[in-house]
C-alpha positions as CSV (number, residue, x, y, z in Angstrom):
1,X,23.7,-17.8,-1.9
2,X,20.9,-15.9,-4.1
3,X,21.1,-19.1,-6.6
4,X,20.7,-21.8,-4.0
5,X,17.9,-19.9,-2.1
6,X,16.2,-19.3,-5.6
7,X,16.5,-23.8,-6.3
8,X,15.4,-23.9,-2.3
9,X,12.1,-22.1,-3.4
10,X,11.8,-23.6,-6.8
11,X,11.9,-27.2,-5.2
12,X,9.6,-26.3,-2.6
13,X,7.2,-24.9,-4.7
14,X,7.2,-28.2,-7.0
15,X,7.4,-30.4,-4.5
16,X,3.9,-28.6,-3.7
17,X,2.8,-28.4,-6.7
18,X,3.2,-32.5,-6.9
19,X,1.6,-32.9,-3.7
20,X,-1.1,-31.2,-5.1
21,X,-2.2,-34.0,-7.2
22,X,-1.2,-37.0,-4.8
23,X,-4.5,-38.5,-6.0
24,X,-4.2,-38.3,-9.2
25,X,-0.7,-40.0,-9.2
26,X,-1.3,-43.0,-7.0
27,X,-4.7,-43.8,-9.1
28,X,-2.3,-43.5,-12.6
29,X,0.5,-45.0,-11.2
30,X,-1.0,-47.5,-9.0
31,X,0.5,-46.6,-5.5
32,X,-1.1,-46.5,-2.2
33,X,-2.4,-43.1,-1.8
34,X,-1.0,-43.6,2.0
35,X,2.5,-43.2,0.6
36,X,2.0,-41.0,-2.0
37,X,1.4,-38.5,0.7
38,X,4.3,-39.7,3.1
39,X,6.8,-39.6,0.3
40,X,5.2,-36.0,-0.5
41,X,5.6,-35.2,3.5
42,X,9.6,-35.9,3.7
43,X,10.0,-34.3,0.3
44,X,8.8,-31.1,1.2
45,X,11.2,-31.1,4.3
46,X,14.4,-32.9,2.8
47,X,14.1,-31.8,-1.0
48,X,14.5,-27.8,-0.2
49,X,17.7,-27.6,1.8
50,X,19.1,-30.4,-0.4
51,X,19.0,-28.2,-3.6
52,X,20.1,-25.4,-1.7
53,X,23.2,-27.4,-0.8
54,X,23.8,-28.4,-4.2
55,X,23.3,-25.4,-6.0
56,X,25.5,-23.3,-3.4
57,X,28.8,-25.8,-4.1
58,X,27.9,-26.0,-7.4
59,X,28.3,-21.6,-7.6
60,X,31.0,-21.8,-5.0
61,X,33.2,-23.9,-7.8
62,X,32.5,-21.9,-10.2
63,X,33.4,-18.5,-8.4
64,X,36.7,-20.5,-7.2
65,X,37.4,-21.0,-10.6
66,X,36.8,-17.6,-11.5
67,X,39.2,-16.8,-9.2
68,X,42.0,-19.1,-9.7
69,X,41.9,-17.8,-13.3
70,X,42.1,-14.3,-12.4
71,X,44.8,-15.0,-9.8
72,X,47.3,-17.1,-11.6
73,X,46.1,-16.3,-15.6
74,X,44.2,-18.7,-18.6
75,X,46.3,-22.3,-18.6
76,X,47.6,-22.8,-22.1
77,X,48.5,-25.9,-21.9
78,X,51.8,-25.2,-22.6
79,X,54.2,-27.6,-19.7
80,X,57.8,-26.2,-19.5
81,X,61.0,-27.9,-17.2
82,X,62.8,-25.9,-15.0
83,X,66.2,-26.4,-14.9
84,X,65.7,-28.0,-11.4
85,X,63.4,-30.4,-13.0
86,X,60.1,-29.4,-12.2
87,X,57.6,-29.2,-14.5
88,X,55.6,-26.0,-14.9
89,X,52.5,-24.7,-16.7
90,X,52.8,-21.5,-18.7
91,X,50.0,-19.4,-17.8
92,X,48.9,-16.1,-19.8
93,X,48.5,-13.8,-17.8
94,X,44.9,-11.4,-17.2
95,X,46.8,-8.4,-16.1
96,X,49.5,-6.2,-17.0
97,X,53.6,-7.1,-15.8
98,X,54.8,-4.9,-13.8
99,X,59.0,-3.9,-14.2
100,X,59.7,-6.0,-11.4
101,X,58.2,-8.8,-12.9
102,X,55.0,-8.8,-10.6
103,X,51.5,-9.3,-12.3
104,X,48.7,-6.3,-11.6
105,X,45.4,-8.9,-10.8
106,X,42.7,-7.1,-12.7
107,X,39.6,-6.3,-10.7
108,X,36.4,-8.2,-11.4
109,X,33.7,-5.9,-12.3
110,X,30.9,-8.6,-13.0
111,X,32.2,-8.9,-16.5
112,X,32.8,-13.0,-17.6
113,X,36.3,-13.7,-17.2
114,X,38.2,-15.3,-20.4
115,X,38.3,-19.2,-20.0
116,X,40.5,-19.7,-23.1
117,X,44.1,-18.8,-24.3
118,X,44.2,-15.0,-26.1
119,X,40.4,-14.7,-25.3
120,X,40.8,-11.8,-23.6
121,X,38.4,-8.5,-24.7
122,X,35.9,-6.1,-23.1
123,X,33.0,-6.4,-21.0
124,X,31.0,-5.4,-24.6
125,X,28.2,-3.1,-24.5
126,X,26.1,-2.6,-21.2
127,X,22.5,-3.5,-21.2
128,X,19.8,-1.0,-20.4
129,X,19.7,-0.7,-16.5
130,X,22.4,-3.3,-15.7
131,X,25.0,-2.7,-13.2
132,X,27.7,-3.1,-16.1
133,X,29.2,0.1,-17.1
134,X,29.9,0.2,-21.0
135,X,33.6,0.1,-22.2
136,X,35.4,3.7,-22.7
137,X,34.7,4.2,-26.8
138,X,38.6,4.2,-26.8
139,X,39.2,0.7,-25.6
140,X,36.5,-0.9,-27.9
141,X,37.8,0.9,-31.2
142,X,41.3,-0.2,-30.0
143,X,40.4,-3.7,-29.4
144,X,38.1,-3.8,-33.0
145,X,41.5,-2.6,-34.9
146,X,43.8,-4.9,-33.1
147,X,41.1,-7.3,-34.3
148,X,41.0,-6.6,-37.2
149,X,44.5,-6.3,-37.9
150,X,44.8,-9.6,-36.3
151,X,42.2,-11.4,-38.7
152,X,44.4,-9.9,-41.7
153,X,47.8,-11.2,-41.2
């Protein structure tokens, strides 16, 4: 909502900004002054709440997709059959696997979440006044040696 009210205001404020020199585009561009002003009249009032539409369903598929990912796991493009003939995609999962087989869905802390197969790491180190926490020292030396160890084999 914050993104589409920020392209609302942005809009508006150019939409002003171009009305503010009317004159100076219908004498360059050879228009009718008259309809420079008209055109700058509905853009003012259908311009706004356009971008604000677009910009909302533009974050709103991005969060769904967030999500989704953290829901069912990163698609690997692996496709498996079942043996009742279905065809499956592997997913690897965000979260730990419980015993019984269940996945625990991580919680979303603000952090961006993994978009490709075995991306998976830390948040990385928090900037100066930002709502991130910084990773536990543990987890990041853990997650260096594994990648390390990783780049050697």
């Amino acid at each position: 909502m914050r993104s589409g009210l920020g392209a609302m205001a942005l809009t508006f404020v150019t939409v002003l900004l171009a009305s503010g020199f009317n004159d100076i585009i219908a004498l360059e561009f050879d228009f009718n002054l008259d309809v420079v002003v008209w055109v700058g009249r509905f853009a003012i009032l259908l311009l706004p709440p356009l971008a604000y539409a677009i910009t909302y369903r533009a974050c709103r598929g991005l969060q769904t997709r967030d999500r989704k990912i953290l829901r069912e796991g990163i698609e690997t493009g692996i496709v498996v059959r079942r043996p009742d003939g279905q065809f499956v995609e592997i997913h690897q999962p965000l979260g730990s696997v419980r015993e019984d087989g269940e996945r625990d869905k991580p919680g979303y802390a603000g952090a961006p979440v993994p978009k490709r197969m075995n991306d998976l790491g830390l948040a990385g180190s928090a900037l100066p006044g930002g709502l991130i926490t910084p990773d536990p020292l543990e987890e990041t030396e853990a997650l260096d040696r594994a990648r390390s160890a990783g780049s050697e084999s």
